[in-house]
C-alpha positions in Angstrom: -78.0 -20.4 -41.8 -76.5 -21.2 -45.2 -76.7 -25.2 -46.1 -73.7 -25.0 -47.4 -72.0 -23.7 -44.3 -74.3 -26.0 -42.5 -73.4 -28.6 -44.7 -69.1 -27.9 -44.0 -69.5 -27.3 -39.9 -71.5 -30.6 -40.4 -68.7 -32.3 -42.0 -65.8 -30.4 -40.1 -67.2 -31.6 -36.6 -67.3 -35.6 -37.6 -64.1 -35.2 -39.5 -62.1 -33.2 -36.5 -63.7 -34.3 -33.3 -62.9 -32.0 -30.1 -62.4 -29.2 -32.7 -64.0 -25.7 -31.9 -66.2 -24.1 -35.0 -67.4 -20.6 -34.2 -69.4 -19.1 -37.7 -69.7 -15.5 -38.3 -72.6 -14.8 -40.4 -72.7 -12.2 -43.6 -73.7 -8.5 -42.5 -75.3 -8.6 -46.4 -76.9 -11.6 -48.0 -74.1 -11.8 -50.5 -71.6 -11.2 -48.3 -68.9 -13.5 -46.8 -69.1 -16.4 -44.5 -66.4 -16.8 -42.0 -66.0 -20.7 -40.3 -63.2 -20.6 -37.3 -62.0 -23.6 -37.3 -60.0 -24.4 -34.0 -58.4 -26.9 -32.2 -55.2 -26.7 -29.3 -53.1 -24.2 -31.0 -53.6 -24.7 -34.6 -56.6 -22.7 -36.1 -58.2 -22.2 -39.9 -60.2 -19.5 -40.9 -62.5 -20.8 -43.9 -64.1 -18.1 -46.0 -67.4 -18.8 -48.4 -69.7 -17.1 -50.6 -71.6 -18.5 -53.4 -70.0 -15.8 -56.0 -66.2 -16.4 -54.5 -65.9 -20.0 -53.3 -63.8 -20.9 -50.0 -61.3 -19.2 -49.2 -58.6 -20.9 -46.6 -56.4 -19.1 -44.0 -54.0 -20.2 -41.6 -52.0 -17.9 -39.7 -50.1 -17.1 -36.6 -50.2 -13.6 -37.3 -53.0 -12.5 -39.6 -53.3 -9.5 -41.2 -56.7 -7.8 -41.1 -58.5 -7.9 -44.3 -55.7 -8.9 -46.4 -58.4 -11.7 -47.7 -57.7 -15.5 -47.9 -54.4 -17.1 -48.6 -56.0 -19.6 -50.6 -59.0 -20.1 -52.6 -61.0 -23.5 -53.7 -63.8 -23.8 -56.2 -65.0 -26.9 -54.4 -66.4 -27.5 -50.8 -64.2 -30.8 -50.7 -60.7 -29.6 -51.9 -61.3 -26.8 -49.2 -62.6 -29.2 -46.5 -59.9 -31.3 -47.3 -57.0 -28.4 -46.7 -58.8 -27.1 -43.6 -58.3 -30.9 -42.0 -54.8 -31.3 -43.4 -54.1 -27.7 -41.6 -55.8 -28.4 -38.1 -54.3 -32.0 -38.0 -50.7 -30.4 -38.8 -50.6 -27.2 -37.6 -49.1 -25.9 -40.7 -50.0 -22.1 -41.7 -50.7 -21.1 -45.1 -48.9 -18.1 -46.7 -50.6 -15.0 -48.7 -49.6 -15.0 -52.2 -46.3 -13.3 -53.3 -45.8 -10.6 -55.2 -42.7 -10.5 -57.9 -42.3 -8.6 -61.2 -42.0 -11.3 -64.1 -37.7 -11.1 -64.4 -37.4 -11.7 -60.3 -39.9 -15.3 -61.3 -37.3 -15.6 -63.7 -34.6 -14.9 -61.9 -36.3 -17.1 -58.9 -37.1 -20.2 -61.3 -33.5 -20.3 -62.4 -34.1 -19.4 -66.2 -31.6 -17.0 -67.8 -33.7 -14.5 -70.4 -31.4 -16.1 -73.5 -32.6 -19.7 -72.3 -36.4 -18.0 -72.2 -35.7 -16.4 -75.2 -34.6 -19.9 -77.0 -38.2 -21.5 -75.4 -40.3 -18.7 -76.8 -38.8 -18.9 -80.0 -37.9 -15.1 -79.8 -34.8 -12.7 -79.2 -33.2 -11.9 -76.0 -34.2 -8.3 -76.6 -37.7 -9.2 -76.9 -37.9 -11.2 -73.7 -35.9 -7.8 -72.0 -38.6 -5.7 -73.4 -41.3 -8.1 -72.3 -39.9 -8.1 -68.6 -40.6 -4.5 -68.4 -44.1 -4.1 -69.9 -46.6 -2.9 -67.3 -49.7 -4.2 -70.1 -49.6 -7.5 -72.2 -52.0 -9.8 -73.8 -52.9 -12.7 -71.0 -52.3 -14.9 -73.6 -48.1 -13.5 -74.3 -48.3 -13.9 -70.4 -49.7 -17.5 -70.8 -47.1 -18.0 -72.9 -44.3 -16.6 -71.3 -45.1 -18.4 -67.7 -45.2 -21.9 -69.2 -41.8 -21.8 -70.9 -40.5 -20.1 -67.7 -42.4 -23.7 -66.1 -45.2 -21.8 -64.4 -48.6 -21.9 -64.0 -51.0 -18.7 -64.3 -53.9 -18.1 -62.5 -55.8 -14.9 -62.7 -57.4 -13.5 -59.3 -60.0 -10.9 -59.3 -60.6 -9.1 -55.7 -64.3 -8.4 -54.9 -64.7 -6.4 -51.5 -63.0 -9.3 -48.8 -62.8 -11.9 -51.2 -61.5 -13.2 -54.3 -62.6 -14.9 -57.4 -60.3 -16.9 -59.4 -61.2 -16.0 -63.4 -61.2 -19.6 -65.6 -61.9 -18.6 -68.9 -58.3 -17.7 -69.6 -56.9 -21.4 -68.8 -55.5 -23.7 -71.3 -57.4 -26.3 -72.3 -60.6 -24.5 -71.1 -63.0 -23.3 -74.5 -65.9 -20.6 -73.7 -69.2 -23.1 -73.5 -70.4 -23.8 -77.4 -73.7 -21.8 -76.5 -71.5 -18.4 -75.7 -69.1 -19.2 -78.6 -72.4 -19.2 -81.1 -73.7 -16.2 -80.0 -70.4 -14.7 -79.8 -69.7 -16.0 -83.7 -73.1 -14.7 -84.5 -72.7 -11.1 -82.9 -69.5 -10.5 -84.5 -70.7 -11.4 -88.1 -74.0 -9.2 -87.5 -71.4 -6.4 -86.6 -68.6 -7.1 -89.4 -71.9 -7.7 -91.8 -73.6 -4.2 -90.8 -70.2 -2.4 -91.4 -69.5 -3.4 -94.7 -73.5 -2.7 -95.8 
């Protein structure tokens, strides 16, 4: 068995006492780990592998395969949610799906006030709204003045990984961004020669 799931049934068994943990091993050895979590009524599924993190379900109804509702880089902040589910009986929701002028619409902002925030024309912000290919950083861009938050999520079979490296705030590693410095100049150098 996987420490780390060893390590969280471990952990869920002090911190929920009469609960019921049943753990489904990965067919493959990078596959997915799935913890049941149950206790009365209310039940969590926890999902884990090494490459995707935890992913957290809790539904009446599940779909099959539709992957987790919610995904956690750490074993804590997942722990945590599992317990706070169990405890409360709340269910999770998958993600929702809306095309970028429904958020708008659905946030309350008009496209001239998004327009005015971006520093752009109304047309521009019409034209943006249809687009079906942008940079992620216009989309950055145009979810923060709209008052949202981006994240980018990357299926991978059952599970998902959530992609960092487009964040604010978050710079690629020095070591990557000297290598990356020195491979373009080698390039730009060679081309000009």
């Amino acid at each position: 068995m996987s420490t780390v799931i060893a390590s969280v049934a471990e952990n869920l068994k002090k911190r929920l006492p009469g609960c019921t943990i049943k753990i489904d091993e990965p067919l493959a050895k990078s596959g997915l780990w799935h913890v049941d979590v149950r206790r009365g009524e209310n039940a969590v599924v926890l999902q884990w592998s090494p490459q995707k993190g935890f992913g957290v379900s809790a539904d009446p109804n599940p779909g099959f395969g539709e992957g987790p509702h919610e995904v956690y880089e750490e074993a804590k902040e997942a722990l945590d949610r599992v317990v706070h589910l169990i405890e409360t009986g709340e269910a999770t929701r998958p993600p929702q799906e809306a095309m970028l002028s429904a958020l708008r619409t659905l946030l309350g902002v008009s496209q001239e006030d998004l327009a005015a925030r971006l520093k752009m024309r109304q047309a521009n912000v019409s034209r943006l709204e249809r687009q079906t290919d942008m940079k992620i950083s216009t989309l950055l861009k145009f979810m923060r003045a709209m008052g949202a938050d981006l994240e980018l999520i990357a299926r991978v079979g059952d599970g998902q990984v959530k992609l960092t490296q487009f964040q604010s705030g978050k710079e690629m590693p020095a070591g990557r961004r000297a290598r990356r410095q020195a491979t373009h100049s080698k390039g730009s150098s060679s081309r000009h020669s």
